[in-house]
C-alpha positions in Angstrom: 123.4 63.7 94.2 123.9 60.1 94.7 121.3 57.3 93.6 121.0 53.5 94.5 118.4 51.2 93.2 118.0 47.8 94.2 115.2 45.5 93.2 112.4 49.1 93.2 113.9 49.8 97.0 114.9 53.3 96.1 117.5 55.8 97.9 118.5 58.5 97.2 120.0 61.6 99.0 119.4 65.9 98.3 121.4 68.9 100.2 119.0 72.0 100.1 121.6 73.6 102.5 125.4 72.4 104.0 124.0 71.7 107.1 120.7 69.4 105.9 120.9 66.4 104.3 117.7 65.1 102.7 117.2 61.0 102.8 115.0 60.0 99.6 112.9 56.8 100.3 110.9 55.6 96.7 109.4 52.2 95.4 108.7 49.4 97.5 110.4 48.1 100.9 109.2 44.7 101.6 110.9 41.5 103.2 111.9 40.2 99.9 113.7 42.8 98.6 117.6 43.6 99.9 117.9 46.2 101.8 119.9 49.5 100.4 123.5 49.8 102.3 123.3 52.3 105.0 127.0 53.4 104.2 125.8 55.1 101.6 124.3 57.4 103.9 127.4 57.3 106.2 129.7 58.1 102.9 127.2 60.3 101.9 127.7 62.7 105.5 131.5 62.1 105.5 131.5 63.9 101.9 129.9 66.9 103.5 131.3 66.7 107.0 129.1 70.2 107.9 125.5 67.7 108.1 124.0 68.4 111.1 120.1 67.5 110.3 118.7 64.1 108.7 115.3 64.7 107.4 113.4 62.2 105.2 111.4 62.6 102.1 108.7 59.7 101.5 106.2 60.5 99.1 107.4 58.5 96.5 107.2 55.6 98.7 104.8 53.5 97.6 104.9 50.0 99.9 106.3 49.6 103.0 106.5 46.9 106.2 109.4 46.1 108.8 112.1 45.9 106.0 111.8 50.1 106.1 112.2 50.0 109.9 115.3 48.2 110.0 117.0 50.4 107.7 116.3 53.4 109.6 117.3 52.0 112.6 120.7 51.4 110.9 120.1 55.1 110.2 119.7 56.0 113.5 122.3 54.6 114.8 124.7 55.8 112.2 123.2 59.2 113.1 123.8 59.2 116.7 127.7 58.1 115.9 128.2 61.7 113.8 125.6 63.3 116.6 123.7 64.2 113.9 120.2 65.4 114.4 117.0 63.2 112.7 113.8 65.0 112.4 110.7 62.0 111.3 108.2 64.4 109.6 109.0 63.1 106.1 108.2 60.0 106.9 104.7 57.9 107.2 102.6 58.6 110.1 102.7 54.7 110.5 106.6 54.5 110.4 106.7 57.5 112.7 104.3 55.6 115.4 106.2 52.3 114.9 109.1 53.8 115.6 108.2 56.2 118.8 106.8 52.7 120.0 110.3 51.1 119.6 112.4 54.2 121.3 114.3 53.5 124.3 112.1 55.5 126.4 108.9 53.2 125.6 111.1 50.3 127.0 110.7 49.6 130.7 114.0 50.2 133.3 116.0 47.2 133.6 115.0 45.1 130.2 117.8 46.4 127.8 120.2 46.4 130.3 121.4 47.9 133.5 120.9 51.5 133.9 124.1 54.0 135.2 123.2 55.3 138.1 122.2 58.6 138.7 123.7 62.0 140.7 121.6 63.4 143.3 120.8 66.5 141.9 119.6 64.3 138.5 117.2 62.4 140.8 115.7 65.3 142.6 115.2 67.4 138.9 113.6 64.2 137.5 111.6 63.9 140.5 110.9 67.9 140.3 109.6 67.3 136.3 107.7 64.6 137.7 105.7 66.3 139.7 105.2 69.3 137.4 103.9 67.2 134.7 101.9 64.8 137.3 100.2 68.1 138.8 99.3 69.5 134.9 98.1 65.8 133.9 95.7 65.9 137.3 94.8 69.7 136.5 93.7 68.5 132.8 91.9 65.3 134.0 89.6 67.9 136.8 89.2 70.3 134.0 88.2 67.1 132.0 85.7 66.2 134.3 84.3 69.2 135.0 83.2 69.9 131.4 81.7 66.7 131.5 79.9 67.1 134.3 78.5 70.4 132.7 77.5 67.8 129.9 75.5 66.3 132.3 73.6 69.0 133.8 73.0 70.2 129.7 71.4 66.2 129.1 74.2 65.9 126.8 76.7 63.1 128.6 77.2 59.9 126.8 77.1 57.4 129.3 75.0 54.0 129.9 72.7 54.0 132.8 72.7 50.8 133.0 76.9 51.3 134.1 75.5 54.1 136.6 73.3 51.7 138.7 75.3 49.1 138.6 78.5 50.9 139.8 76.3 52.2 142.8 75.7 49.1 143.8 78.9 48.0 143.8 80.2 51.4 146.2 76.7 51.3 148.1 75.0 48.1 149.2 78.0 45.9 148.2 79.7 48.6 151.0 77.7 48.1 153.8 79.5 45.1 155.4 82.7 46.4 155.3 81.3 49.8 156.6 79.7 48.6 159.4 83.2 46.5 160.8 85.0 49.3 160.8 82.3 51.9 162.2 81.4 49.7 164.9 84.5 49.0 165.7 85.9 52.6 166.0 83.0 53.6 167.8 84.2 51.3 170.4 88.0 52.3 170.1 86.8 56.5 171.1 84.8 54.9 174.0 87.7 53.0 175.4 89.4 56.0 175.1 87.3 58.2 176.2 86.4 56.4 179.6 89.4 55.9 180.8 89.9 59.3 181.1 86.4 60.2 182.4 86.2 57.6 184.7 89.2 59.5 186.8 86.4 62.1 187.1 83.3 60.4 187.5 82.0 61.8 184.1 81.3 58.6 182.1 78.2 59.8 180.8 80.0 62.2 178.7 81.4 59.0 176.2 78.3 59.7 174.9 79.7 63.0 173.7 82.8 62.3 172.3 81.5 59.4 170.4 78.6 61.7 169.0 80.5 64.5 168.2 83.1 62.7 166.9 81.3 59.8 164.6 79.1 62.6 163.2 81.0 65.5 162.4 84.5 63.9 161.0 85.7 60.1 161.7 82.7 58.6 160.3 83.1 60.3 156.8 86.9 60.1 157.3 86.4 56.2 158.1 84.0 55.7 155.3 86.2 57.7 152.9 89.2 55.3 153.6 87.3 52.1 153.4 85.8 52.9 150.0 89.8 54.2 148.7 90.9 50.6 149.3 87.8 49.1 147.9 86.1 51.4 145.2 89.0 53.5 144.3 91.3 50.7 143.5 88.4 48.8 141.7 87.9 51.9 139.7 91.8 51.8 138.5 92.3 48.4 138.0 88.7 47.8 136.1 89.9 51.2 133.5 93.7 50.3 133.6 93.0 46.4 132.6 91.2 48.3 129.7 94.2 50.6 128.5 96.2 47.4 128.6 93.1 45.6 126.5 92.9 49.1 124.0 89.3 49.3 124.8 89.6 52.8 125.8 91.4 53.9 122.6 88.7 51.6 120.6 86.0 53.9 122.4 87.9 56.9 121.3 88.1 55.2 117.8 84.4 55.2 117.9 83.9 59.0 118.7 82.8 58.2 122.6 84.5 60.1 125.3 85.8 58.2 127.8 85.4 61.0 130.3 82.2 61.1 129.8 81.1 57.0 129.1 83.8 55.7 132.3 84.9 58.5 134.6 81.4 60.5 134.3 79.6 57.6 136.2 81.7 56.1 138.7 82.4 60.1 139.8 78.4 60.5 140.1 77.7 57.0 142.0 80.4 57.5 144.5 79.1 61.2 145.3 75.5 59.9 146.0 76.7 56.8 148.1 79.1 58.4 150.1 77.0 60.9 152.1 74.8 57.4 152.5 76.9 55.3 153.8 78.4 58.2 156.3 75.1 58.7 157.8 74.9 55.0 158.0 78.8 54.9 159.7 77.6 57.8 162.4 74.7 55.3 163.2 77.1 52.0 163.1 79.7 54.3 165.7 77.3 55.6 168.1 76.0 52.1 168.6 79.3 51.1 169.2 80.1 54.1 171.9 76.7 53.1 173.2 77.5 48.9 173.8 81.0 50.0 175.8 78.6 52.6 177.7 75.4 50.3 178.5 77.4 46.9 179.0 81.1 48.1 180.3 80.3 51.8 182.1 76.7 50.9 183.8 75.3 53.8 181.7 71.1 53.4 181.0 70.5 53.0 177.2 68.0 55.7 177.5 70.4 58.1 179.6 73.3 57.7 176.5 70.9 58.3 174.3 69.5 61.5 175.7 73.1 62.4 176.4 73.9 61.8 172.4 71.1 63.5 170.8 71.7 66.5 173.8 75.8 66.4 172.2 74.9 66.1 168.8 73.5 69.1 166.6 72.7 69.8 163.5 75.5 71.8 162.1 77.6 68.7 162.9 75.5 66.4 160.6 76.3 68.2 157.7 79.8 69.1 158.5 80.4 65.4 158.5 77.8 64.9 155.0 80.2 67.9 153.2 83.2 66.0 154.4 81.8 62.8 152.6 80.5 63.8 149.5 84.2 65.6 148.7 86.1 62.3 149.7 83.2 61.2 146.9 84.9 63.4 144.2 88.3 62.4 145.4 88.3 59.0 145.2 86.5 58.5 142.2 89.0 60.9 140.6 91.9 59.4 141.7 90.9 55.7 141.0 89.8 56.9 137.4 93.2 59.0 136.7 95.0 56.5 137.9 93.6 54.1 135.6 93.5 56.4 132.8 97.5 56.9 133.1 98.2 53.6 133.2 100.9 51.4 130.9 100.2 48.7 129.0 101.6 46.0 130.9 100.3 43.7 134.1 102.7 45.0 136.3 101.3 48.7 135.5 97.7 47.5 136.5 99.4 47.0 139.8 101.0 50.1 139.9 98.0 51.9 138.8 96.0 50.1 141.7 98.4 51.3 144.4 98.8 54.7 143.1 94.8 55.3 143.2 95.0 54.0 146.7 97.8 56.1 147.9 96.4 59.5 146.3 92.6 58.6 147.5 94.1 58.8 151.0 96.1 61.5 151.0 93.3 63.8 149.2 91.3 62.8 152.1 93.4 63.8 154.7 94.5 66.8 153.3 91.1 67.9 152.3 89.9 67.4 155.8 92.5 69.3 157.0 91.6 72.3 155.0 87.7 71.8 155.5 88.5 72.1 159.4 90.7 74.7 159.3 87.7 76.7 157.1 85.2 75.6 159.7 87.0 76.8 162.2 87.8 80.1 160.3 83.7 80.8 159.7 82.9 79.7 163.3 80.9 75.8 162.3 
């Protein structure tokens, strides 16, 4: 056993086997006092060349600050020259934190220095990982959800309604503008479409039917659905990512508030009883614009269209096309929210976060209209 004391910075060093070499940290580490030599410890593992673990002892430690993190970090390094194994649990939980904080794989890609660049199969095993631990993350954020939801139905959720009413104004009324552009518009787009086909056969009256059909029972949800991706569901990940790079969300978790529950909770619930709104308001916003290409551009009667529509247009339809919507609902707001939830604590990450919420809002959509068809058309709807 080996001891060094310099101004009440104590080190010393134990061997409770050959291959485990115990580091001894006592008194005070502060600015103002030297720091021990760190080839003590690099003497002290050429003595019994068979070390293979570092672990730390620290309860006699009495005050620390960064004076102790820059002698590990000379221990660290002279650890990794011997390949020599470091296990942390000896030491504060604050050290350990600081420290995890200052690893290389907190640092962003391209800061330190230039990375090596990789072999294909590295890329496509990362990538592989990445996707594993994407899909759990997004498997533990529904489950997440779900229980708070339950919360909810029990009168037990934690959340401001005050945040509920105003976040369904922003992804309802706020909506409509936007909504009615594009609904209008596409409405138009099927009845080009759709005429100049039927005009080959005289059969102009039947726009009336594919822009009926088609407004009510899917493109006027999926319309909607994409609209309020790029406008509530990147709100919803920039508005909770700017607070994960302000630490508001940890300071709620500091005071004992779920953020599931007090963030996610009602942005998920005011997106799922707008959307089937502003789809039935969409349908209404298409039809009308089927009907101006068939009044003013096929001499069609208004009446006859609109006979011809409400003929075309049933019931099971409507609420093909209000399902459709209120599960692009509970997609978007999940993906905006998850997004924000997982991101970094930089401005650039906000960005990222934004674009990822985006991206995964629209692909949910079309894949879940794809599987809601293909049941549809399983069950005969």
């Amino acid at each position: 056993m080996h001891t060094k004391k310099q101004n009440d910075s104590k080190l010393y060093f134990s061997h409770p086997s050959q291959e485990t070499l115990v580091v001894h940290l006592g008194g005070n580490w502060l600015l103002e006092t030297p720091l021990p030599s760190v080839e003590l410890l690099e003497h002290e593992i050429q003595l019994t060349a068979t070390v293979r673990t570092v672990n730390f002892d620290a309860s006699n430690l009495t005050i620390w600050d960064s004076n102790l993190l820059i002698f590990l970090s000379k221990v660290f390094d002279v650890c990794t020259k011997y390949n020599i194994r470091i296990r942390m649990e000896g030491l504060p939980q604050g050290v350990q934190k600081l420290l995890d904080l200052a690893s290389s794989k907190r640092q962003r890609k391209g800061i330190t220095g230039k990375a090596g660049k990789e072999s294909f199969l590295i890329r496509v095993a990362d990538t592989t990982f990445d996707f594993i631990q994407t899909s759990k993350d997004m498997l533990a954020f529904i489950g997440e959800a779900v229980l708070a939801f339950g919360k909810l139905l029990c009168g037990r959720a934690n959340f401001r309604r005050t945040d509920l009413m105003n976040v369904i104004q922003e992804s309802g009324a706020q909506a409509i503008p936007i909504v009615s552009l594009i609904s209008l518009l596409v409405g138009l787009i099927f009845a080009f479409v759709g005429a100049l086909q039927l005009k080959l056969f005289g059969a102009q009256i039947y726009v009336a039917n594919i822009v009926g059909i088609a407004m009510v029972r899917v493109m006027g949800a999926i319309m909607t659905g994409i609209i309020m991706a790029g406008r509530t569901g990147a709100s919803f990940a920039a508005q909770i990512g700017t607070m994960q790079v302000n630490e508001e969300v940890d300071a709620l978790k500091t005071l004992g508030i779920s953020p599931m529950e007090f963030l996610v909770l009602p942005r998920m619930l005011a997106l799922v009883l707008m959307m089937p709104l502003l789809c039935l308001y969409a349908d209404l916003m298409g039809i009308i614009g089927g009907m101006i290409v068939g009044v003013f551009m096929l001499d069609l009667d208004f009446m006859e269209y609109y006979y011809q529509t409400k003929s075309a247009v049933a019931l099971t339809h409507l609420w093909v096309g209000l399902f459709h919507s209120a599960v692009f609902g509970v997609l978007i707001a999940l993906s905006g929210c998850l997004r924000g939830m997982q991101c970094g604590r930089s401005a650039s990450a906000v960005g990222s976060a934004t674009t990822s919420a985006v991206v995964t809002g629209i692909v949910s959509i079309i894949v879940s209209t794809a599987i809601i068809t293909i049941v549809c058309e399983v069950i005969g709807i």
